[in-house]
TORZAVO-523076 format. One record per residue (C-alpha): residue in one letter; x, y, z. Coordinates in steps of 0.1 Angstrom, whole numbers, plus 2048, in hexadecimal, padded with zeros to 3 digits. Layout:
AXYZ/...
END
This chain:
X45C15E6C4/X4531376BE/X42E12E6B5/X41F1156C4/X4051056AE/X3E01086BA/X3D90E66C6/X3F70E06DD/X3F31016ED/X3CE0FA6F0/X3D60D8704/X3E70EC71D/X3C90F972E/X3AF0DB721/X3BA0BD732/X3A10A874D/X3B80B776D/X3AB0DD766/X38F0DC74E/X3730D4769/X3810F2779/X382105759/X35C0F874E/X34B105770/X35A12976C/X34E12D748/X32C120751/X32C13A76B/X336152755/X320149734/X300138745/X2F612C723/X30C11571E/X3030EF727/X3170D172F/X3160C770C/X32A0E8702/X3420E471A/X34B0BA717/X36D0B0716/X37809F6FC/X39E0976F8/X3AE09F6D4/X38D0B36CF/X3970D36E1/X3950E76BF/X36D0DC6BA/X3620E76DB/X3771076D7/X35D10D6B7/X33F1036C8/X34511A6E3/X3521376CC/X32C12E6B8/X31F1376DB/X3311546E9/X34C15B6D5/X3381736C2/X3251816E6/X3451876F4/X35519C6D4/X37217D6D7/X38316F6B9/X38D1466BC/X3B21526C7/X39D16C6E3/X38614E6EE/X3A81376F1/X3B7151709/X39A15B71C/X397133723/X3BB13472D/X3B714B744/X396144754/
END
């Protein structure tokens, strides 16, 4: 089974064509979270994966690699 390193699997699913998408789903799903939280940045995927494990990472029991796929998959 091949790796694929962090930051080119995490450009799959953060990229301007699905993130909006992406963005209004987690708000629905985590009220809390602002614009701010949720800005796309390109090359910066890995910071805002942080910030928003700092803010419900922890509430949702999800590790970095759990927040990843439940991004993936919302």
């Amino acid at each position: 089974m091949t790796t694929i390193p962090q930051e080119q699997a995490t450009s799959s699913y953060f990229n301007k064509e699905n993130w909006e998408e992406k963005k209004r789903k987690l708000k629905e799903k985590f009220p809390h979270l602002t614009d701010p939280d949720l800005e796309f940045e390109e090359g910066k995927a890995e910071e805002m994966i942080d910030k928003l494990h700092s803010k419900i990472g922890k509430l949702i029991g999800k590790t970095k690699e759990g927040l990843h796929k439940l991004i993936q998959t919302i």
